[in-house]
C-alpha positions in Angstrom: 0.0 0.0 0.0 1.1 3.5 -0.7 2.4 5.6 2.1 2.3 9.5 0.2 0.1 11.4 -1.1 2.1 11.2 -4.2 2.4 7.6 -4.3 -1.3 7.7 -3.8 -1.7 10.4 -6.4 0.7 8.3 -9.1 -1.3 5.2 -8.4 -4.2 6.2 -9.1 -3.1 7.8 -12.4 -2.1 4.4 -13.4 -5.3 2.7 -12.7 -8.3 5.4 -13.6 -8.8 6.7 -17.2 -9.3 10.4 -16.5 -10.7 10.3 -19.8 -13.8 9.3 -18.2 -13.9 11.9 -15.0 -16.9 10.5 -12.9 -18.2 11.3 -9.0 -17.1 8.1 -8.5 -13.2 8.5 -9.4 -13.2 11.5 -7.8 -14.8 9.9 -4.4 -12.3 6.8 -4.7 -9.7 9.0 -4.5 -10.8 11.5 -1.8 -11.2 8.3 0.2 -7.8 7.3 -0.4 -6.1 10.2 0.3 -8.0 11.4 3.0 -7.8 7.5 5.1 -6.6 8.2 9.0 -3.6 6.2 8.3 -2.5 7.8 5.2 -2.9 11.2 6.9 -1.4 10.4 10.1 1.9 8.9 8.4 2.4 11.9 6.3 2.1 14.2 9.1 4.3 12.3 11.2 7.1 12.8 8.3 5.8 16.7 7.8 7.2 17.2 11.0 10.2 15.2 11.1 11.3 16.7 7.8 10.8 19.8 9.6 12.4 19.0 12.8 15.7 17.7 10.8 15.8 21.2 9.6 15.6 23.0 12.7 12.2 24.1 12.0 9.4 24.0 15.0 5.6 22.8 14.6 2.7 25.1 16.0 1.0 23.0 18.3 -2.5 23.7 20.9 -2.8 22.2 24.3 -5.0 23.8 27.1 -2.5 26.2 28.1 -2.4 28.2 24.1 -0.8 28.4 21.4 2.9 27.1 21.3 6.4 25.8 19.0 7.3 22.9 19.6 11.1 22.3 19.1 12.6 19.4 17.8 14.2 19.0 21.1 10.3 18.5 22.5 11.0 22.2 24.4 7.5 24.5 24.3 7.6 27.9 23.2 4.0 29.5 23.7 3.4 32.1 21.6 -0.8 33.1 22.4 -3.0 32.0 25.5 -5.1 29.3 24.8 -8.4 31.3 22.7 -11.0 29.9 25.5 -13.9 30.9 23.7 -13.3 29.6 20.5 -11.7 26.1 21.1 -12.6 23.2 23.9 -9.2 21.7 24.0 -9.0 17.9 25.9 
C-alpha cells in the first residue's frame, strides 16, 4: 500500500482513465487520500522533515498556542483562545 500522497496520487493515475472523470473516481480518490492512516503517516514525516531542519511545529494544548522544538521544548506564543476552542 502507498504511504504519500504522491504515491497515492501516481497510483491512481495508473489505474483510472481520466478520460472518463466520474463522481465516482473522484470519491475513490478522496477516500484514499483522505484515510486516517495515510494522513497520520504523512504528518508524522511533515514534522520530522521539519524538525531535521531546525524548523518548530505550531501546536494547541489547554494552556495556548505554542512551537514545539525538535528538542520536544515548548515555546507558547498566544494564550489558549478559550472561547473559540474546547481543548481535551
Amino acid at each position: 500500500m502507498s504511504n504519500t500522497v504522491d504515491d497515492l496520487v501516481e497510483e491512481f493515475l495508473q489505474q483510472h482513465d481520466l478520460s472518463k472523470n466520474t463522481p465516482e473516481i473522484a470519491e475513490d480518490f478522496f477516500n484514499k487520500i483522505t484515510d486516517p492512516s495515510i494522513v497520520k503517516q504523512n504528518v508524522q514525516a511533515a514534522i520530522e522533515k521539519d524538525w531535521s531542519l531546525g524548523i518548530p511545529v505550531m501546536q494547541m494544548d489547554s494552556k495556548g498556542i505554542y512551537e514545539l522544538k525538535p528538542n520536544g521544548k515548548k515555546i507558547y506564543t498566544e494564550p489558549c483562545p478559550k472561547d473559540s476552542y474546547s481543548v481535551k
